[in-house]
C-alpha positions as CSV (number, residue, x, y, z in Angstrom):
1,X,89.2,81.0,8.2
2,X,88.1,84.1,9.8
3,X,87.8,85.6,13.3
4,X,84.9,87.2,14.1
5,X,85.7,90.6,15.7
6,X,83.2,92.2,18.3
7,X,82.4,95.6,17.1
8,X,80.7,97.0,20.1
9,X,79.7,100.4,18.2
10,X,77.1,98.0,16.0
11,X,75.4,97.1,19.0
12,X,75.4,100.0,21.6
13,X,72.8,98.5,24.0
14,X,74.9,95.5,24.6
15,X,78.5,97.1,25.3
16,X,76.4,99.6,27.8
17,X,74.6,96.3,29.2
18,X,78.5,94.5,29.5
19,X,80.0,97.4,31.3
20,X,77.4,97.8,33.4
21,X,77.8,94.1,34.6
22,X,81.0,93.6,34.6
23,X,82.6,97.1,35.8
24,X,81.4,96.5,39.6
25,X,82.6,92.9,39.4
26,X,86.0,94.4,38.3
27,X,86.4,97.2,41.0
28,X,85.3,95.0,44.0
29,X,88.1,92.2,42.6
30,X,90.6,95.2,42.8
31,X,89.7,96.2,45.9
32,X,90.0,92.9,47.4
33,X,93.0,92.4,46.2
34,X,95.1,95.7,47.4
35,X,96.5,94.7,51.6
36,X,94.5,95.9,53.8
37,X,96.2,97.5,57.1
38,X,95.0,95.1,60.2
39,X,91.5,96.3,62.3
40,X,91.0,97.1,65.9
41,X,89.5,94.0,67.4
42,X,87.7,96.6,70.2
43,X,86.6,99.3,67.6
44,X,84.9,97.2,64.2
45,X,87.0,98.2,61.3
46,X,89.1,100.7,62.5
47,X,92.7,100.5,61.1
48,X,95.8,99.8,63.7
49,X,97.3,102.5,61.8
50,X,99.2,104.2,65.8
51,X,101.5,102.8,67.6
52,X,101.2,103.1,72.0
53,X,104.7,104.1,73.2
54,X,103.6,103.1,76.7
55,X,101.9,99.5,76.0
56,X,104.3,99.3,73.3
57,X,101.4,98.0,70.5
58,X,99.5,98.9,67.8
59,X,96.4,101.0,67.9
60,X,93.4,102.5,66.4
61,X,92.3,106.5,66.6
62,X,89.3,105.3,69.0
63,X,91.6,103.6,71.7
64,X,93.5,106.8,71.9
65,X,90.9,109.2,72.0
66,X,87.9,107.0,74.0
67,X,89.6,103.5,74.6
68,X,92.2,102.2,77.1
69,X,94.9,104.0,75.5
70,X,93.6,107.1,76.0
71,X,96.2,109.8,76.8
72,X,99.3,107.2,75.9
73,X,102.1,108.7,74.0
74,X,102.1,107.6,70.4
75,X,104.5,107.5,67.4
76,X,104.9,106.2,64.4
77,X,106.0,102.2,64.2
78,X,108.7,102.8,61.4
79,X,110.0,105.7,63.6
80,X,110.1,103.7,66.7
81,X,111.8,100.9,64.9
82,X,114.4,103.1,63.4
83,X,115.2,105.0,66.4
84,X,115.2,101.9,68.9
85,X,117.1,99.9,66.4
86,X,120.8,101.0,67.6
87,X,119.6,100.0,71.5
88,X,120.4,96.6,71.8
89,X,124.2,97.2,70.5
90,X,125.0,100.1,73.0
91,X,123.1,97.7,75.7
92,X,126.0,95.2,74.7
93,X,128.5,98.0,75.1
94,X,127.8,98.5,77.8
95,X,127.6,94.9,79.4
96,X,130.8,94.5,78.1
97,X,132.9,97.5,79.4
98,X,131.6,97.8,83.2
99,X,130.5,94.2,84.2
100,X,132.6,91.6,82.6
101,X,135.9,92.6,83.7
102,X,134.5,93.1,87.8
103,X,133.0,89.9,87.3
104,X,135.6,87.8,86.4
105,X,138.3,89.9,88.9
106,X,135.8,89.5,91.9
107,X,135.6,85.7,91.1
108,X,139.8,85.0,91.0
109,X,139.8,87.0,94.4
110,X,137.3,84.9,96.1
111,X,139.1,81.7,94.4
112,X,142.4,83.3,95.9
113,X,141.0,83.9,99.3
114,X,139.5,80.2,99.1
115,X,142.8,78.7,98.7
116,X,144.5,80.8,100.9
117,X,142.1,79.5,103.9
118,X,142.5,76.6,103.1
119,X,145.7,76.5,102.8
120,X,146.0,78.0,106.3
121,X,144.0,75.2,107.7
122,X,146.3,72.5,105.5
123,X,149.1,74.0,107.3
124,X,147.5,74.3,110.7
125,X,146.8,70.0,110.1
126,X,149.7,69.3,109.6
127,X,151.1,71.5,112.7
128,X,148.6,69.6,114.7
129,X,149.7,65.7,113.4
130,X,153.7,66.9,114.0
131,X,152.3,67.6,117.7
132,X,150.7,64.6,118.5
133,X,152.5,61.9,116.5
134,X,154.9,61.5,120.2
135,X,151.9,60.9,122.3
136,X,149.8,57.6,121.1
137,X,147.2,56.4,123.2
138,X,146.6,59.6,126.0
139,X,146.6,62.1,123.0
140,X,144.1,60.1,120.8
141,X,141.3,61.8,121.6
142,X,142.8,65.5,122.1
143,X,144.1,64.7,118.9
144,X,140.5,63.7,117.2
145,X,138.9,66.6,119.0
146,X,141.3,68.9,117.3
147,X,141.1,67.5,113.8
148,X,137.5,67.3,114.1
149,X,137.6,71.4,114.7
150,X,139.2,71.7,111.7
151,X,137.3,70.0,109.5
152,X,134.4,72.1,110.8
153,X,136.6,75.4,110.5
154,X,136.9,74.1,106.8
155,X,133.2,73.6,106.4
156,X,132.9,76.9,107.5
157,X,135.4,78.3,105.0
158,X,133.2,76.5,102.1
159,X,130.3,77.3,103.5
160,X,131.0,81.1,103.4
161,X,133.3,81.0,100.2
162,X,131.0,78.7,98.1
163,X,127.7,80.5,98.0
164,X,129.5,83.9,96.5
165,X,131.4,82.1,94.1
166,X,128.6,80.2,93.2
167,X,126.8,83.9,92.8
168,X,129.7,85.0,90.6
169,X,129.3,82.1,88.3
170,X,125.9,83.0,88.3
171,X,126.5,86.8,87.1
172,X,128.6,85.3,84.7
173,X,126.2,82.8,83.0
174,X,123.4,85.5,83.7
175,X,126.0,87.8,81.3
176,X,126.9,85.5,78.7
177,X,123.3,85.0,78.4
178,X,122.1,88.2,78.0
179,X,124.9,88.6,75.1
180,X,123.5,86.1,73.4
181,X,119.7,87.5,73.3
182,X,121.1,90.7,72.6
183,X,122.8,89.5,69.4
184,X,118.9,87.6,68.9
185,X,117.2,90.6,69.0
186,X,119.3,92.3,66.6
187,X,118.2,89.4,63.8
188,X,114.6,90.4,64.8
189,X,112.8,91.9,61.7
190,X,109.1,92.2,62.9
191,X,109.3,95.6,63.9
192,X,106.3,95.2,66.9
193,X,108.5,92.1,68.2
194,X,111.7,93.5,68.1
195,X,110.1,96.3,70.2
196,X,109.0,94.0,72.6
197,X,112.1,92.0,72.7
198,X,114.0,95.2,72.9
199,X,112.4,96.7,76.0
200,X,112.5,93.1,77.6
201,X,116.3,93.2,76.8
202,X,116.6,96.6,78.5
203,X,114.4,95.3,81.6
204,X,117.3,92.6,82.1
205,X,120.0,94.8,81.3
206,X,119.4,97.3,83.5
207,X,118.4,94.6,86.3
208,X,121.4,92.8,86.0
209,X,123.7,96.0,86.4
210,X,121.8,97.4,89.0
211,X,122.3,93.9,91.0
212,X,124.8,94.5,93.3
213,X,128.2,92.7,93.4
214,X,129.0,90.4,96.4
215,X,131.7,91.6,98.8
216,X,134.9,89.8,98.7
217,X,135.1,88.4,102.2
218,X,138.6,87.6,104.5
219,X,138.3,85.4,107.0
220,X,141.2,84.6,109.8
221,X,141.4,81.4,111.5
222,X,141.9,81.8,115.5
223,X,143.5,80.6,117.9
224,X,146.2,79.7,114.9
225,X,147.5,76.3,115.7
226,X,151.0,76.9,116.2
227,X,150.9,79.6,118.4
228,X,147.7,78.0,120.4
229,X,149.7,75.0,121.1
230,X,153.2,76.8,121.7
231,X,151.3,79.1,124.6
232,X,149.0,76.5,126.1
233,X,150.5,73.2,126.0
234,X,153.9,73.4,127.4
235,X,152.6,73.9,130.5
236,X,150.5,70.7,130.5
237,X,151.4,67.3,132.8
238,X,150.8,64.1,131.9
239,X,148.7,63.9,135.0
240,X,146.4,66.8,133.7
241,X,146.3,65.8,130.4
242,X,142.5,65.0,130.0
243,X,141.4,68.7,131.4
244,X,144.0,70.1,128.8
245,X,142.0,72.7,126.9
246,X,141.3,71.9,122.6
247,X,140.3,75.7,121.3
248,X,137.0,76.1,119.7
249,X,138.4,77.4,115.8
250,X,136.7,80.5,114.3
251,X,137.0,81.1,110.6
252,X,134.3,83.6,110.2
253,X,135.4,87.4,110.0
254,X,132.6,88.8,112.6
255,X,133.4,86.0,115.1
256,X,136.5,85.6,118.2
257,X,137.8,82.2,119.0
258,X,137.8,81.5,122.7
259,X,139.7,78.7,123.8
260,X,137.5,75.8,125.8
261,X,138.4,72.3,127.7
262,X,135.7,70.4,125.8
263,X,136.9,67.0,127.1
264,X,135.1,63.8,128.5
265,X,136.0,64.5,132.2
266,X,134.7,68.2,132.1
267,X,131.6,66.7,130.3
268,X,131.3,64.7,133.5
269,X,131.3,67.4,135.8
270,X,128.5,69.2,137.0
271,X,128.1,72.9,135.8
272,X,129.5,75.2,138.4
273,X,128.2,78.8,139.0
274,X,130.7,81.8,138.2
275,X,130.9,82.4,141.8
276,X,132.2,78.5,142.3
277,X,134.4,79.2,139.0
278,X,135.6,82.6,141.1
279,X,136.3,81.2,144.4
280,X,138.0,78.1,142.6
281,X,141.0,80.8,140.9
282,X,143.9,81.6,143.1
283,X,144.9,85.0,144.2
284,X,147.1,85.4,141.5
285,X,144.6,84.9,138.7
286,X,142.4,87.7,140.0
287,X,145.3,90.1,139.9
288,X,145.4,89.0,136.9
289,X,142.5,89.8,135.8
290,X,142.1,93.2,137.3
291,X,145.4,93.8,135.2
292,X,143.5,93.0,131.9
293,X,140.5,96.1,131.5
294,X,143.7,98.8,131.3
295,X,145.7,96.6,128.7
296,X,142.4,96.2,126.7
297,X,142.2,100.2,127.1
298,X,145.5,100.4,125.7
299,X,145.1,98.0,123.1
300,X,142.0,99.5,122.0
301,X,143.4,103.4,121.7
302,X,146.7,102.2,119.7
303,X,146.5,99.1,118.1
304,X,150.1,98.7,116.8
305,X,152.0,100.3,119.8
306,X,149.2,98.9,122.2
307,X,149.3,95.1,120.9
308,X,153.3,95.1,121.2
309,X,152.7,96.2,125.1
310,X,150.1,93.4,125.6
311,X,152.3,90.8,124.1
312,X,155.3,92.2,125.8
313,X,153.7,92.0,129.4
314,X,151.9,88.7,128.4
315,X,155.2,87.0,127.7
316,X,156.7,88.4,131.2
317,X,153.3,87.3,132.7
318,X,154.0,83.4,131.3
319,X,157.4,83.9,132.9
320,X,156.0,84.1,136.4
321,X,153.2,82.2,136.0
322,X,155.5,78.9,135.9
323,X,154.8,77.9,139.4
324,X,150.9,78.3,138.6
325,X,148.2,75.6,138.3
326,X,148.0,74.6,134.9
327,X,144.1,75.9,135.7
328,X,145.2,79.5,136.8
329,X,147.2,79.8,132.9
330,X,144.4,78.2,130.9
331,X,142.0,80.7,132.1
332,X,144.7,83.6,131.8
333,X,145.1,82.6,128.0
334,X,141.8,82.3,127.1
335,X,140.8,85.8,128.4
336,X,143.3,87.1,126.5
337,X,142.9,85.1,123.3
338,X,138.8,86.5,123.7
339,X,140.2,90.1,123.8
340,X,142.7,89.7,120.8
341,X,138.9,88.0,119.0
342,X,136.8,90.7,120.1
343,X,139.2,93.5,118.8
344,X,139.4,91.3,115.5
345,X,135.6,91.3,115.4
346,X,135.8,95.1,116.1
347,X,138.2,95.8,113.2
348,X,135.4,94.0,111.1
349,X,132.7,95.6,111.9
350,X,134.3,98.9,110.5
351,X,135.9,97.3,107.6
352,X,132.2,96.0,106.8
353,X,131.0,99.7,107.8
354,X,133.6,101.6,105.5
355,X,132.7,99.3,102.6
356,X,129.3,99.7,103.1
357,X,129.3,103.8,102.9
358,X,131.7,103.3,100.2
359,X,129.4,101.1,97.6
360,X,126.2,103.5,98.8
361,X,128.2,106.7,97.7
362,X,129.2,105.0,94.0
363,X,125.1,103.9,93.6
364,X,124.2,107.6,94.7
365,X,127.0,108.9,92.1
366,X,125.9,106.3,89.6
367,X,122.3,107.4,89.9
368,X,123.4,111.3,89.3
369,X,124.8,110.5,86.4
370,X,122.1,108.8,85.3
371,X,119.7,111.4,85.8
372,X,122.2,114.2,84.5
């Protein structure tokens, strides 16, 4: 058997007549086959062969010169990718070295501070049951009126606690979370995505840092029930028993307790005017207070040596004022008890102040150093 062999120099017209036919079919199969880089969708067959720095895409040599992207900063997309790739690890450095530990310290202070409140008010129940376990039926509804005040003194200890922990926990999640996409965007290998996810992931970062931490807040419960009761009630009758005054509790750091007879028979009454109310206090109780402006003075210019010389002349004060109305003491104590609250709310107001200048200096520091 033999194979016939095509000798093309025999038969010259048809080899030139084969390549001429074939040839083109052969080069347009080649050059189909080779990847092609992708086109412009706005400019017809122009390659994306430019990548926009400021849109963060890729682009053709018309959008840059006469297109949308005209005067963007461009690089290369391999260059980009190789210089952004390190970003997302020193975005987790940082999370973890300046947040995390501030997070989780602010959030066991505010827990602390919870349960030191409420521990206060614990005590300050149980103070108040020890008080009126002798007196049944009279004292059921002084007693009522007073645990009702501390259940609302303890709603307003969870109502100011409860939101910031509840923001902490958020910061924490919000953390966690943005440790997790970090360690995403690493595993990214589409360059043009892993750009995107990268400045998303710096967006966040540098949101969530620049969110500012809550303050950790102190409250002080006034009139504290031991002392309230101590001062007040000794001086109270069985007879005037039902005008016996229940303090109005205060829990909130901006805030004085004043001391008030909300009870049934004063309900009753009809409102008086001040000048009734003035007319109605003895002699004694104005001297009284004409006495009180120089001891706030005093009080207010030294607090330490001041506050020993108000309590001092207070306790003398209750010594003399036994033979008083039980009226002429009540209103003696509670315009006292409203100075010691509004020097509390003063002391406050320039904790509050001091903290405030203090957390604007570290964000002007922090914003230096950024721009150094």
């Amino acid at each position: 058997m033999f194979i016939k062999v095509w000798e093309p120099w025999k038969k010259p017209d048809a080899f030139v007549l084969t390549c001429c036919f074939y040839f083109p079919l052969w080069f347009q199969y080649q050059r189909d086959s080779e990847p092609r880089a992708p086109s412009c969708q706005e400019h017809r067959r122009q390659p994306l062969n430019m990548y926009c720095v400021q849109d963060r895409q890729l682009i053709c040599g018309l959008c840059l010169t006469v297109g949308r992207h005209q005067g963007h900063p461009i690089d290369d997309l391999q260059a980009a990718f190789v210089r952004e790739k390190r970003t997302p690890a020193l975005l987790l450095a940082r999370l973890s070295e300046q947040r995390w530990a501030q997070v989780c310290e602010l959030g066991e202070q505010l827990e602390e501070e919870k349960a030191r409140c409420e521990s206060l008010l614990r005590q300050d129940r149980q103070e108040v049951e020890e008080f009126f376990v002798s007196l049944e039926e009279v004292l059921a509804r002084k007693k009522r009126a007073y645990l009702e005040a501390l259940s609302e003194a303890a709603a307003e200890v969870a109502q100011a606690y409860e939101p910031l922990i509840h923001r902490v926990k958020e910061l924490q999640e919000e953390q966690l979370d943005l440790v997790s996409l970090g360690s995403s965007v690493e595993d990214e290998d589409s360059p043009l995505v892993f750009l995107e996810k990268v400045h998303q992931f710096r967006d966040r970062v540098e949101k969530f840092i620049r969110t500012p931490l809550p303050s950790v807040i102190s409250l002080s419960v006034t009139p504290r029930a031991a002392a309230y009761l101590q001062q007040s009630w000794p001086a109270v009758t069985i007879g005037s028993l039902e005008q016996a005054a229940v303090p109005t509790l205060c829990c909130s750091a901006t805030c004085g307790g004043s001391s008030s007879a909300e009870t049934e028979a004063e309900e009753a009454q009809p409102i008086r005017t001040r000048w009734d109310v003035w007319r109605r206090i003895p002699l004694a109780a104005s001297v009284a207070l004409l006495v009180l402006p120089p001891l706030l003075l005093a009080l207010w210019a030294n607090p330490v040596g001041g506050a020993s010389l108000c309590f001092s002349f207070l306790s003398r004060l209750s010594q003399s004022a036994q033979a008083l109305s039980a009226d002429l003491v009540t209103s003696v104590w509670d315009a006292l008890v409203a100075a010691e609250a509004a020097l509390d709310e003063w002391g406050s107001q320039v904790k509050a102040w001091e903290d405030r200048t203090h957390q604007q200096i570290l964000d002007f520091l922090k914003s230096l150093a950024k721009k150094g």
